[in-house]
Steps between C-alpha positions, in 0.01 A plus 500: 500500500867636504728313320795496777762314306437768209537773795812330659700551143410805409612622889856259485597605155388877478744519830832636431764230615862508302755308630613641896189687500224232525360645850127600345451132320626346880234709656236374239598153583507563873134648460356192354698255700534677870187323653539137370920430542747621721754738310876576526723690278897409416698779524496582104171581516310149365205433708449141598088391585505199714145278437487213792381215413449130643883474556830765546655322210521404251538878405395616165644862354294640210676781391402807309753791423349799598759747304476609094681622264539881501749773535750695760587865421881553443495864473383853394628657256541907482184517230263294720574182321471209745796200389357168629636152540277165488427268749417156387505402096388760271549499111483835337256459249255502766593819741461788219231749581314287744386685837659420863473649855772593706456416834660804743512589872266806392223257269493384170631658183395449184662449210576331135822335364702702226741456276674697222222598281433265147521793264859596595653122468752472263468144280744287706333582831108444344678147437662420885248350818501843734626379810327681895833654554435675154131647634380763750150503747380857383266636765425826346823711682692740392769491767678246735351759787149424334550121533661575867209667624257244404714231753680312229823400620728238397400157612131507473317252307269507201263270396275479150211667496209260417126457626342127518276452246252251414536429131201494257519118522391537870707196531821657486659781760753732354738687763904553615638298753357150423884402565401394753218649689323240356740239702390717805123478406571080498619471817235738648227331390658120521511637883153619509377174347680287722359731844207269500683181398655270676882420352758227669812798519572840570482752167666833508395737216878735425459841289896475428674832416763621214481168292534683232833580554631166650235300663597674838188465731479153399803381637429708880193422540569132446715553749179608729306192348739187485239362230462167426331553195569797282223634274551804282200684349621722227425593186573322141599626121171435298623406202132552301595822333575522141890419398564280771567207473368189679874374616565819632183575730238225530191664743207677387247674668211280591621214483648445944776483700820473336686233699898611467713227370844654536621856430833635529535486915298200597414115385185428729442237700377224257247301739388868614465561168296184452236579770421858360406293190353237670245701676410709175392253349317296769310847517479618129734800543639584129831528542813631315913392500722798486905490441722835514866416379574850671390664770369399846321586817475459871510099485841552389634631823239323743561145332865509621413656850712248720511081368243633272121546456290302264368786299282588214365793298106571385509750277205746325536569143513822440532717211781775477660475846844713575275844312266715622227275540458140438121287409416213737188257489269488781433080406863434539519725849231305611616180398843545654297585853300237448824255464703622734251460772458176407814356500614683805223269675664201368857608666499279829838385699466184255518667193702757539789252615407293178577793256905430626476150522 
């Protein structure tokens, strides 16, 4: 029997999506969603799912960003060289020599991220970070007309080149992108597990674009929304990886959810808060706190979307997110479906107007 969850991340995060050119992960989420919600799009480009239920309100946004991090040629030089600047947070450590694609009007080009070569560096500069405007994407030209000719052109995006993989574990998947296609694969399948269920409120499943580069979508397509509830399905730092220190990251794979306490945009909702770990433990989910001191996500913009919106953020642990490819847990996935659903049940007229008491 096909494992369609397993299916449904491999298609969302093999997609090429940077931020302003999400269209391919919209269509995957249109796909899935098209014949059980009725579907509008802000004028960014998020895509906004609408699930009836029982009642028009009260209306509850899960949101997944549907952009990553990735790259926008800047221009070509007269050897073939293509300069690039990044979209989104990238550290340099992590770009040298690893493979991308460049999207074009003519198809995709290959190519691999360059630098000045190791052997040539004098001392001082074997010493210094190497920063993107310091590297190159090298696709094999000789000549700017080479690179021309091939339909690169300033302005098109490039994305990491990186297959899903199932890891040796079999519990683990390997693959780009899981910030945050795996926010999109949430709110897919809370959707789909919520088709046959009855819940007191309307839920509308939002693949946000360009959070990456200032929580953008979130704040339109709240817009489209007017949530009452806010909840953001994103990814979180796992902290189980060796120098890290327990203060600094707290998930781990395998272990659930990480419920968001605070990070640097958003406070959540306290009683909100509450019921996500009420319900965990009322149904045995393991589940996990998280804290960022930096940073945010879409709650950040759709938590202050007019008097405000009681919001919160679930967040998978995942292993080496903002690189080429990050490691997720299928358990915690699952478990973060599995609560989500359940809580959004729980969400009545009542309850919703107790989280502002």
């Amino acid at each position: 029997m096909a494992d369609e969850t397993l299916e449904l991340l491999r298609e969302l995060t093999e997609a090429p999506g940077v931020s302003g050119y999400e269209e391919e992960v919209r269509e995957i989420i249109r796909k899935h969603l098209k014949n059980i919600t009725v579907i509008e799009q802000d004028r960014l480009g998020s895509i906004v799912c609408r699930k009836d239920g029982r009642n028009e309100a009260p209306r509850i946004m899960i949101a997944g960003h549907m952009d990553e991090i990735g790259f926008i040629v800047k221009l070509i030089t007269d050897e073939g060289f293509i300069k690039f600047s990044p979209i989104g947070g990238w550290w340099g450590h992590v770009l040298l020599a690893q493979r991308v694609v460049i999207k074009t009007r003519k198809g995709d080009v290959q190519g691999l991220i360059g630098s000045k070569p190791p052997h040539i560096l004098s001392e001082e500069e074997r010493k210094k970070l190497l920063e993107p405007k310091d590297m190159y994407f090298d696709i094999g030209a000789t000549s700017a007309e080479e690179v021309k000719e091939l339909g690169v052109r300033p302005g098109d995006p490039a994305v990491p080149v990186f297959p899903f993989t199932i890891s040796g574990t079999g519990k683990t998947y390997i693959g780009k992108a899981f910030d945050d296609r795996v926010g999109c694969g949430i709110l897919i399948d809370v959707i789909k597990n919520l088709a046959g269920e009855s819940h007191p409120n309307t839920v509308y499943g939002v693949g946000t674009v360009q959070e990456e580069v200032g929580l953008r979508g979130a704040r339109t397509s709240a817009w489209v929304v007017e949530p009452d509830v806010g909840l953001t399905m994103e990814v979180g730092v796992a902290g189980d990886v060796p120098d890290v220190k327990k203060e600094d990251a707290q998930g781990k794979l395998g272990k659930g959810p990480a419920i968001v306490i605070r990070d640097g945009t958003m406070i959540p909702n306290l009683r909100l808060r509450d019921l996500f770990i009420e319900t965990a433990e009322a149904l045995q989910i393991p589940y996990q706190f998280d804290l960022l001191d930096r940073g945010g996500n879409d709650s950040g913009a759709i938590h202050l979307h007019r008097r405000g919106v009681p919001n919160l953020v679930i967040a998978v642990p995942t292993r080496h997110i903002h690189s080429h490819a990050g490691i997720i847990h299928r358990d915690d996935y699952d478990r973060t479906v599995q609560l989500v659903s359940a809580v959004i049940k729980k969400l009545d007229a009542k309850t919703v107007a107790d989280l502002t008491k």
